[in-house]
TORTIKE-529252 format. One line per field, with one value per residue (C-alpha): residue in one letter; x, y, z; chain; residue number from 1. Coordinates in steps of 0.2 Angstrom, whole numbers, padded with zeros to 4 digits. Each point is the difference from the previous one (the first is absolute). Layout:
REM residues N
rest: [A	...]
x: [X	...]
y: [Y	...]
z: [Z	...]
kette: [A	...]
nr: [NUM	...]
//
This chain:
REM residues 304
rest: [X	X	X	X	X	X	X	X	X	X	X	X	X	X	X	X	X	X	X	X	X	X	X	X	X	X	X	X	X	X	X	X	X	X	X	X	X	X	X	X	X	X	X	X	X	X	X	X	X	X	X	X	X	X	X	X	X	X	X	X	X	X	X	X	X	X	X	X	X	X	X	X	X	X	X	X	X	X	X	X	X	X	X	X	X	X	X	X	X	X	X	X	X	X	X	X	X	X	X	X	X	X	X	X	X	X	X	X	X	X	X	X	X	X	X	X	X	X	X	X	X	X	X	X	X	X	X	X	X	X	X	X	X	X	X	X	X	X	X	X	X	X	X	X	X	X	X	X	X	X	X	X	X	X	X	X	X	X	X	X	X	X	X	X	X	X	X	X	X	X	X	X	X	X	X	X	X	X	X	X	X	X	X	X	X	X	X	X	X	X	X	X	X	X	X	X	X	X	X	X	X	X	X	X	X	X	X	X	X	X	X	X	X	X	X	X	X	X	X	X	X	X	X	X	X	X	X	X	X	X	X	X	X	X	X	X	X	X	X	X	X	X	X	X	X	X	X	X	X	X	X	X	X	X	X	X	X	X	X	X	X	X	X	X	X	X	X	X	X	X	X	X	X	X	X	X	X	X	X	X	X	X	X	X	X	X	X	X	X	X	X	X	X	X	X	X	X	X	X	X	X	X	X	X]
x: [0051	0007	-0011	-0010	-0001	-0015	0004	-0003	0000	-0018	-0004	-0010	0010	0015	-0012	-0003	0019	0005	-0017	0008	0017	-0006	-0009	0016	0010	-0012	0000	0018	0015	0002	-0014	0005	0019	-0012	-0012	0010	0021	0002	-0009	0010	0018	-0004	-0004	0016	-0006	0012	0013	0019	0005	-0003	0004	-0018	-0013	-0016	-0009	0013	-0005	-0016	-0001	0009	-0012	-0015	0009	0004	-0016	-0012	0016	0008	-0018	0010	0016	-0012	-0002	0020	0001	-0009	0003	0018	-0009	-0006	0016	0008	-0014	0005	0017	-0007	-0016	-0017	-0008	0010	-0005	-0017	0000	0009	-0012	-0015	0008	0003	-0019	-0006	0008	-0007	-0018	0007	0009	-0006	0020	0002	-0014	0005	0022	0005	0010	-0018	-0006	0013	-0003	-0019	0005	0011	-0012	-0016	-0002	0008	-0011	-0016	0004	0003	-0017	-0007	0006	-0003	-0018	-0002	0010	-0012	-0017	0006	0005	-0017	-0008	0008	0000	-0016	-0006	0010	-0010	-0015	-0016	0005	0014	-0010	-0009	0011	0007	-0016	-0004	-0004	0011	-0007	-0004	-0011	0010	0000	0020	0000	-0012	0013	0017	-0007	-0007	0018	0010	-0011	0002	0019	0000	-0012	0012	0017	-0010	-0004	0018	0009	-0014	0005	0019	-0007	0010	-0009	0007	-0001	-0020	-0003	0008	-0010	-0018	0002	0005	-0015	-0012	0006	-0001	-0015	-0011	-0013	-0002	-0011	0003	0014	0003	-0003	-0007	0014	0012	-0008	0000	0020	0002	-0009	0012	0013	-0007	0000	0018	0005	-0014	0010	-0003	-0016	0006	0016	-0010	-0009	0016	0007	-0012	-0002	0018	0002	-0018	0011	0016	-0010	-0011	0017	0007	-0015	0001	0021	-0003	-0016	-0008	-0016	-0010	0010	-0001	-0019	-0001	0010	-0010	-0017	0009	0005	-0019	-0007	0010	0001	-0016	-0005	0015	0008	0014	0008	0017	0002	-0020	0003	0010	-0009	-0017	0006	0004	-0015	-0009	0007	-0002	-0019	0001	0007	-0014	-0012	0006	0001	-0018	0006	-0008	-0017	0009	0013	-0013	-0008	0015	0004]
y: [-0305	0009	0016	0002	0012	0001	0006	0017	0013	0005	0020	-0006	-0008	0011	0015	-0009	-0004	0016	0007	-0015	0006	0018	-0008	-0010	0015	0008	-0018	0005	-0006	-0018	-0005	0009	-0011	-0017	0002	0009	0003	-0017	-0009	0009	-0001	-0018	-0002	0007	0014	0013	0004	0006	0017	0013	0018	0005	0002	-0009	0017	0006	-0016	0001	0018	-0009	-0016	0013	0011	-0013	-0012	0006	-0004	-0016	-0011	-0015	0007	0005	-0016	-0005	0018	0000	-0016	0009	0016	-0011	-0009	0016	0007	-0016	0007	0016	0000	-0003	0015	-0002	-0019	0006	0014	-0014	-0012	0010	0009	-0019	-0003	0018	-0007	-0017	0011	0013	-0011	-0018	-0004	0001	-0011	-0013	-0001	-0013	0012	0005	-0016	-0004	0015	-0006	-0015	0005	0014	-0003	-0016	0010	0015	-0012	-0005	0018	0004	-0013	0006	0015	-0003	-0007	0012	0014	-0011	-0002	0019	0007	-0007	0006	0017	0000	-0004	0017	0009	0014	0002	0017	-0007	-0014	0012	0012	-0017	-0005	0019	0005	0013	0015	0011	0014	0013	0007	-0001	-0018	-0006	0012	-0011	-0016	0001	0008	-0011	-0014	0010	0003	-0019	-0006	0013	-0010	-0017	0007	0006	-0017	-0010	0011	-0003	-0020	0003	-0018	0001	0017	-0002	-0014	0009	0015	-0011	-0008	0016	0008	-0014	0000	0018	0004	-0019	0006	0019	0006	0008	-0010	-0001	-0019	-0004	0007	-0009	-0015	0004	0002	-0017	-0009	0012	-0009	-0015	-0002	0005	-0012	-0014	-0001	0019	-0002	-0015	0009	0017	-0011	-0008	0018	0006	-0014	-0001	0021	-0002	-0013	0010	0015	-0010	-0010	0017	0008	-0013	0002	0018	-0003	0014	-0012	0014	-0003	-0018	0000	0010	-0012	-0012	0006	0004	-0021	-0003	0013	-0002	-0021	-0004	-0017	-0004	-0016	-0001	0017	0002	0000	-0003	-0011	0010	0018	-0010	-0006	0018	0004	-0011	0005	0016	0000	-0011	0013	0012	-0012	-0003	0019	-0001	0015	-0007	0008	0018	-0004	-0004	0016	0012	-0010]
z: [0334	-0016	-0002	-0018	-0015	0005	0020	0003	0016	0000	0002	0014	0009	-0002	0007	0013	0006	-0002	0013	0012	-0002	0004	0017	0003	0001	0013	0010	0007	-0003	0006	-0011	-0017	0003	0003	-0015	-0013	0004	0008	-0014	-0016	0011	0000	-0018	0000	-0011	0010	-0012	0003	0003	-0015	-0002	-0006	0013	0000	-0003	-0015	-0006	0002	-0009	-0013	-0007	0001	-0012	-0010	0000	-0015	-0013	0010	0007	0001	0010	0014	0009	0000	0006	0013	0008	0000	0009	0014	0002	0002	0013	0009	0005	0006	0011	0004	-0009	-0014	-0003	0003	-0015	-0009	0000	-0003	-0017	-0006	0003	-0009	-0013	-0002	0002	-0016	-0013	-0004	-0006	0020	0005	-0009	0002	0011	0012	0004	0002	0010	0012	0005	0003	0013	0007	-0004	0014	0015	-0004	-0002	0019	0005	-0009	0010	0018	-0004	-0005	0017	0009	-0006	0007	0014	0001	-0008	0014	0013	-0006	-0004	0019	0004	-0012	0008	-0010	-0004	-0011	-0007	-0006	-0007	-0010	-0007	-0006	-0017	-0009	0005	-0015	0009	-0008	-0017	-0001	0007	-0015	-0011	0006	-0001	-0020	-0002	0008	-0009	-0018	0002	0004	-0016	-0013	0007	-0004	-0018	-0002	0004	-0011	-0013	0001	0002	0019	0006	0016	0004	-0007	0013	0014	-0002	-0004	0016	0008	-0007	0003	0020	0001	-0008	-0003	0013	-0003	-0010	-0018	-0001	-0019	0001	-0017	-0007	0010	-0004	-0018	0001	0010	-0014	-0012	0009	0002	-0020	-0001	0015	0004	0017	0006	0010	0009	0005	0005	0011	0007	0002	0011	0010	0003	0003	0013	0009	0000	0007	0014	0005	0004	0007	0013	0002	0001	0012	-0011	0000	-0009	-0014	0002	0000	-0015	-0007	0006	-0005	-0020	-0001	0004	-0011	-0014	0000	0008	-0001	-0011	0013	-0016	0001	0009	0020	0000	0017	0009	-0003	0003	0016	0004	-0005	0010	0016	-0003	-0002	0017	0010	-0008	0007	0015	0002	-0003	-0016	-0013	-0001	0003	-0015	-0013	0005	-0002	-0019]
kette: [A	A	A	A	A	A	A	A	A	A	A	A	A	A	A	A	A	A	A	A	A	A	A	A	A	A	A	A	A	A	A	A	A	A	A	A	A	A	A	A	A	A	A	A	A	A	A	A	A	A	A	A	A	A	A	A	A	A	A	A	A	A	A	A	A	A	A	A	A	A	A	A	A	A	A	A	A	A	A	A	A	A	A	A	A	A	A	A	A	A	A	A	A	A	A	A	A	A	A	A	A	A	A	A	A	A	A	A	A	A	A	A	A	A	A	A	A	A	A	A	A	A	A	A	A	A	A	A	A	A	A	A	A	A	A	A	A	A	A	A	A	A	A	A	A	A	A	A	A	A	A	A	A	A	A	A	A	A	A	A	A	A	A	A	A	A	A	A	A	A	A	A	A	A	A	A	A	A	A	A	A	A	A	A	A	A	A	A	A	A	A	A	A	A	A	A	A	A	A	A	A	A	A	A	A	A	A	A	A	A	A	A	A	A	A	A	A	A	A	A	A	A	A	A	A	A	A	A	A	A	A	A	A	A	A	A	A	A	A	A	A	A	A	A	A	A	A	A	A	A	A	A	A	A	A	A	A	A	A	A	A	A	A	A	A	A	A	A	A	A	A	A	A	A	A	A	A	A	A	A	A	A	A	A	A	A	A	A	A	A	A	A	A	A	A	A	A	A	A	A	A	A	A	A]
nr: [1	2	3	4	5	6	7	8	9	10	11	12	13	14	15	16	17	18	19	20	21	22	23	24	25	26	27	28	29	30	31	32	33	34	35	36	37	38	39	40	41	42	43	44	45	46	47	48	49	50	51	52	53	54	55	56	57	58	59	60	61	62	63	64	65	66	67	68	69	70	71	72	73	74	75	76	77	78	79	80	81	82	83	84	85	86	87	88	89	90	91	92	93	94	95	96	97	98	99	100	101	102	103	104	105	106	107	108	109	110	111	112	113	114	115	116	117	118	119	120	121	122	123	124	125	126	127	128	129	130	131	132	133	134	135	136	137	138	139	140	141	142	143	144	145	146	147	148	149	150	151	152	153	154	155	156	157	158	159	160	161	162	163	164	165	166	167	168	169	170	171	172	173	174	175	176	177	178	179	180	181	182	183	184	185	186	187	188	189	190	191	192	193	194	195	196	197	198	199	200	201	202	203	204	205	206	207	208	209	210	211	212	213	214	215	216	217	218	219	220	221	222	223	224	225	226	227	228	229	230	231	232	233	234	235	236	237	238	239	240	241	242	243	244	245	246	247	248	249	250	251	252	253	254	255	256	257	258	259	260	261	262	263	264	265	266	267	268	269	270	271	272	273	274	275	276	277	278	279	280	281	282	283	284	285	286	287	288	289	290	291	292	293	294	295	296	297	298	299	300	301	302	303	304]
//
């Protein structure tokens, strides 16, 4: 079916390839060549042998992008070709730069090279998302089963702000955060706004004194400027909570995973609509099960 004017890369969607790109890459090798090289080589997207490299190349369409929008997309389904003929970390960067640039210039989002590139990635990564998902279950339980109540409890423990200089860190870090979400709002930097919103909202959504009027006040700031924003803040942290759990569990750093966990549920709660809601609510799930059946429950509501 012939693709419409109207057909466009969504932001979220984009975001959200290039997180399973990232997770890909950490999957090993033969799966990176099943869901991403194998599926471009045969959309016979590798080109023929050329003197520039994919990363001078790559250097090149970022210098030139603000002043040549509509060259981007041509260019860089010549950068992935290119990648293509050299290896698997190279395709990877490759594929990931195209993306970032569907997500900043709206000419890219909407060229028919780009089109062109989700639909040849977008169906391989879905099913890799979707192992994946289940991979990671099946993992959390297990690892779960081998975790002492000492650790469950270290997980499950507040930030621990006894000392004057703890309290100190934490509103600068959060300050020096805020100021950088000012800065790009002034220079109308959309993306770079998103990015740090949802990295202040996970960060700092359940702490205290966490500027969040104000925050709130800039989303609707933004909101007015691009009635899409809030939507795709929401899909942005969804998507980045996901990347972090997924490689919490990888990594079997299940403290990290939990606190990944506990974010999802505190910053969606009761929202069954919001990205990767099924899969983290499964997690969820089976972690409050093992807290039961470790008879911790009582004991963890008193330490909160």
């Amino acid at each position: 079916m012939a693709q419409t004017k109207a057909a466009k890369l969504s932001i979220s969607t984009a975001e959200g390839l290039v997180k399973l790109i990232r997770l890909l890459a950490q999957s090993g090798k033969n799966n990176f060549h099943q869901y991403l090289v194998t599926p471009l080589l045969y959309a016979s997207w590798r080109r023929d042998f050329s003197a520039e490299s994919s990363h001078k190349m790559m250097n090149r369409i970022e210098k030139q992008a603000d002043d040549h929008t509509h060259t981007i997309a041509p260019h860089c389904k010549r950068l992935v070709g290119q990648a293509l003929t050299e290896n698997a970390s190279a395709v990877g960067n490759a594929c990931i730069f195209f993306l970032e640039m569907s997500i900043k210039y709206h000419d890219v989002s909407v060229a028919p090279e780009t089109l062109e590139f989700q639909g040849i990635i977008e169906a391989p990564l879905r099913k890799f998302e979707s192992i994946l998902s289940r991979k990671s279950s099946e993992d959390f339980e297990l690892k779960l089963a081998d975790m002492t109540p000492e650790e469950i409890e270290d997980a499950f423990a507040p930030v621990d702000l006894n000392r004057k200089s703890d309290t100190v860190r934490l509103h600068q870090e959060a300050r020096i955060l805020f100021e950088k979400i000012k800065s790009a709002n002034q220079r109308e930097n959309m993306v770079a706004c998103r990015k740090l919103i949802a990295s202040y909202l996970i960060r700092f959504a359940d702490q205290e004194e966490n500027n969040r009027d104000q925050v709130e006040q800039l989303i609707d700031a933004l909101e007015r400027r691009s009635p899409s924003f809030r939507k795709e803040l929401h899909d942005f942290m969804a998507i980045d909570l996901f990347y972090r759990i997924s490689q919490g569990i990888a990594k079997s750093d299940l403290k990290k995973t939990i606190h990944g966990i506990r974010k999802y549920a505190f910053i969606f709660e009761g929202d069954s609509e919001a990205l990767y809601h099924k899969d983290i609510d499964r997690l969820e799930r089976k972690l409050y099960a093992m807290i039961r059946e470790k008879g911790m429950m009582k004991q963890l509501i008193r330490s909160r």
